[in-house]
VOMIMAR-593656 format. One record per residue (C-alpha): residue in one letter; x, z, y. Coordinates in steps of 0.5 Angstrom, whole numbers, padded with zeros to 4 digits, always signed. Last residue first. Example, Ala and Ser with C-alpha at 12.3 -4.5 7.8 and 13.67 -1.06 7.14 Angstrom:
! VOMIMAR-593656
S+0027+0014-0002/A+0025+0016-0009/
//
This chain:
! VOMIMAR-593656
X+0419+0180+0020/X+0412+0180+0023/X+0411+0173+0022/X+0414+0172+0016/X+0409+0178+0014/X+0403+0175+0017/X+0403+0169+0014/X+0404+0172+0007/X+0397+0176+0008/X+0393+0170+0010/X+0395+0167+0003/X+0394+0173+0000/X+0387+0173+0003/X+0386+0167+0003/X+0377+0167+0001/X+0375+0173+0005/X+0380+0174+0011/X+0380+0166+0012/X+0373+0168+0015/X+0371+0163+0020/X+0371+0158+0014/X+0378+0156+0012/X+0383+0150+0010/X+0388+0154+0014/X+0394+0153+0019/X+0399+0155+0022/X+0401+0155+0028/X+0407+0157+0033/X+0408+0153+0039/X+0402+0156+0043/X+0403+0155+0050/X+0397+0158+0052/X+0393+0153+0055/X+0395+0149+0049/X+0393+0155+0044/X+0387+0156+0047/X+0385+0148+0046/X+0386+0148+0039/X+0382+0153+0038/X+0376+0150+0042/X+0377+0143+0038/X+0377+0146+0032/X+0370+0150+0033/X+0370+0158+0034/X+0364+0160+0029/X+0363+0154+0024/X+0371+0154+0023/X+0372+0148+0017/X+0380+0147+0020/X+0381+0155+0021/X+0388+0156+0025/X+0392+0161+0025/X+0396+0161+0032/X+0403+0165+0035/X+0404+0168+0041/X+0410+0172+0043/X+0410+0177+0049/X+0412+0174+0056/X+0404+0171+0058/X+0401+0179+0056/X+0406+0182+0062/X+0410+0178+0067/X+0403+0172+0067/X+0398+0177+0068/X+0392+0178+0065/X+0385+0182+0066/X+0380+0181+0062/X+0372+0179+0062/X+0367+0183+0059/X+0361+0179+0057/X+0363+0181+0050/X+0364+0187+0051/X+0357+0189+0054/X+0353+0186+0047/X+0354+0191+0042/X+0353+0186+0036/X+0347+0188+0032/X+0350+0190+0025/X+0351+0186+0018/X+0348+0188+0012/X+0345+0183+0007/X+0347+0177+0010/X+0354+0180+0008/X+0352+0181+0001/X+0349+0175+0000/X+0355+0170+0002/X+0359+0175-0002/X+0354+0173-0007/X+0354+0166-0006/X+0361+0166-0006/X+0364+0163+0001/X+0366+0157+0004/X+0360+0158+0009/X+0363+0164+0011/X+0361+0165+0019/X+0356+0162+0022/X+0354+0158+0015/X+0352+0164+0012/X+0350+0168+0018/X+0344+0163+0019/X+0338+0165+0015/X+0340+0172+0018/X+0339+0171+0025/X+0345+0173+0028/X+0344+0178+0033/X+0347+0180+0039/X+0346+0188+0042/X+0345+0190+0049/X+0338+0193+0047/X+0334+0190+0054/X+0339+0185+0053/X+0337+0182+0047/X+0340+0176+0045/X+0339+0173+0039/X+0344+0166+0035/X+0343+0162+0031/X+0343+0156+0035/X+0349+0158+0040/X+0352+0160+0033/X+0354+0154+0030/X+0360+0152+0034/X+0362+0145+0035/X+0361+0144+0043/X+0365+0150+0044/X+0365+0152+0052/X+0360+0158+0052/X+0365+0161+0047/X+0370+0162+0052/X+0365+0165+0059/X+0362+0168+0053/X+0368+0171+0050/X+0370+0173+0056/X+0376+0170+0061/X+0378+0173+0068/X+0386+0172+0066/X+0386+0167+0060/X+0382+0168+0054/X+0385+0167+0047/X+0379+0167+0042/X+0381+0168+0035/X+0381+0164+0029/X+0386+0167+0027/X+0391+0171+0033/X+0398+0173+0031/X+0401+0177+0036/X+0408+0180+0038/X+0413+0184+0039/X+0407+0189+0043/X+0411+0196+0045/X+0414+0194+0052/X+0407+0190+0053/X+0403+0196+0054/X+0396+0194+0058/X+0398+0186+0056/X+0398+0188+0049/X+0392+0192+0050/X+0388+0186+0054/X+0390+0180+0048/X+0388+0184+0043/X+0381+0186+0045/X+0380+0179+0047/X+0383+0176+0041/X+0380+0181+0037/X+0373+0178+0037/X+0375+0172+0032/X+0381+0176+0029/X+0387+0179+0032/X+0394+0182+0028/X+0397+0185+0033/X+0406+0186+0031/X+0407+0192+0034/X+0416+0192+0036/X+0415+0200+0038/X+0410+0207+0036/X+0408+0211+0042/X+0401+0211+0040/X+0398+0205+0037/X+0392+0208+0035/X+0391+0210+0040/X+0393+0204+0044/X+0386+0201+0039/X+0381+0206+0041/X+0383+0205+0048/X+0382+0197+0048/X+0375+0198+0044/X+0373+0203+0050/X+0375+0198+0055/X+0371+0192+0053/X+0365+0197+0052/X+0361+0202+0047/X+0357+0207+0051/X+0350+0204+0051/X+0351+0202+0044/X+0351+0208+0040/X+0357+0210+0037/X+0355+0209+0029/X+0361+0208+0026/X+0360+0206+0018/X+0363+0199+0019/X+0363+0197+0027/X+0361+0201+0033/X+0367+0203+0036/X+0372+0199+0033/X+0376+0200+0026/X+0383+0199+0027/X+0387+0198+0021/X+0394+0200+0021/X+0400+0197+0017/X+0407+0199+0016/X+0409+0194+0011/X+0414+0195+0005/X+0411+0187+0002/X+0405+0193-0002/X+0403+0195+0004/X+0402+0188+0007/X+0398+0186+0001/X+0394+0192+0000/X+0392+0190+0008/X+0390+0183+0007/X+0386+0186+0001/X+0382+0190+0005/X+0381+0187+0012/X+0374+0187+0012/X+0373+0194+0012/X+0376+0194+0018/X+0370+0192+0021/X+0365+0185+0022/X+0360+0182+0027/X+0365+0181+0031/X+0373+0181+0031/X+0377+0185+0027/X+0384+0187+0030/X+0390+0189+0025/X+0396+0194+0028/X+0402+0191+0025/X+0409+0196+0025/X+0415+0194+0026/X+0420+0197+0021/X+0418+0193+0015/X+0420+0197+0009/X+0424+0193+0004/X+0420+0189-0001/X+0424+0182+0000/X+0424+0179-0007/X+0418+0176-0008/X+0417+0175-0001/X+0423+0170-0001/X+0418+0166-0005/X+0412+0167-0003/X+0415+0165+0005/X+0418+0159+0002/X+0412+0156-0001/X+0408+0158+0006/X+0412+0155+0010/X+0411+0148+0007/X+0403+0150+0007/X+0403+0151+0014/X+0406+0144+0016/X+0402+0141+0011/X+0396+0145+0014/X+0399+0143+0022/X+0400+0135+0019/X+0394+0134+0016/X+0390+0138+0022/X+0393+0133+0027/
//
């Protein structure tokens, strides 16, 4: 099964470099790119360069509380992650979501709340709840992940931690060992109250839109097995597939880009 979607994948991707390299008309849908946890914006910067550079329109949201934001915790929740990202929107048509880890539930609520705008979203390595769903409510389900074991919850403080011997393995195994360091280095607390927060979905707005699926094979955060079960339940026809650790982000980043522009043709 994961031979067959990456060779899949990597078969698509051979035309998409080729008919990018000649196709640099500007793209009139617009992507709204969604970090997940223990992440921000920032993260997402060569993927953006690419996109721009293809004639894309590109927004990356940072969400409260993540990167260089210092909102403080006590105010951050699920709602307000949703009404940053629709005011980042506005009133722009044919959004094309781009949802990692985290960003799944975020996305998935917002395209849901204004469905006349969303074309479609591409989820990677994302959660993909069904109504009444969280993160935790999903994540309590994934016998292959490797952060229940690393992972510190302090509800008096409402944030998560990751300790920090274990950030690595979580979430980029696959990467260089200064990148790894970097990251270990400077990661925040997680709020906590959004990720216990589940979303509401029906089947007339959020389950008509167009879903496709980036799956990350040697995923330590959200296992194999999870994935592919949040794609069937939500009838996700359309994969791809990456030989990456949670981040695809850091170490196929141009690969990961030329997903997202065929898709957002």
């Amino acid at each position: 099964m994961k031979n067959s979607i990456l060779l899949i994948a990597m078969l698509l991707l051979t035309t998409i470099t080729a008919s990018s390299q000649t196709n640099k008309a500007k793209n009139e849908n617009t992507i709204v790119i969604i970090h997940g946890a223990w992440s921000s914006s920032n993260d997402w910067q060569h993927v953006s360069e690419d996109l721009i550079a293809g004639g894309n329109s590109v927004i990356s949201v940072n969400l409260p509380g993540h990167g260089s934001d210092n909102t403080a915790i006590s105010t951050i929740s699920l709602k307000l992650y949703v009404e940053e990202v629709k005011k980042a929107i506005g009133n722009k048509q044919n959004v094309v979501l781009v949802a990692h880890s985290f960003g799944g539930i975020v996305a998935s609520q917002v395209a849901e709340d204004i469905a006349p705008q969303i074309k479609k979203v591409v989820y990677i390595a994302a959660y993909v709840p069904k109504n009444g769903e969280s993160l935790l409510s999903l994540a309590q389900t994934d016998g292959e992940s490797h952060v229940g074991k690393n992972l510190i919850v302090d509800e008096k403080a409402g944030i998560a931690i990751i300790k920090k011997e274990g950030i690595a393995d979580v979430f980029l195994a696959d990467a260089p060992k200064q990148v790894a360091d970097y990251v270990s280095n400077n990661l925040k607390p997680e709020p906590l109250a959004p990720l216990a927060t589940p979303v509401t979905l029906t089947e007339s707005r959020f389950g008509k839109i167009s879903k496709v699926f980036v799956y990350t094979l040697n995923d330590h955060t959200i296992g194999y097995s999870l994935q592919q079960k949040m794609t069937k339940d939500a009838g996700i026809e359309r994969l791809y597939a990456l030989p990456s650790s949670h981040t695809p982000f850091i170490m196929f980043p141009h690969v990961l880009a030329q997903i997202i522009a065929v898709e957002t043709k």
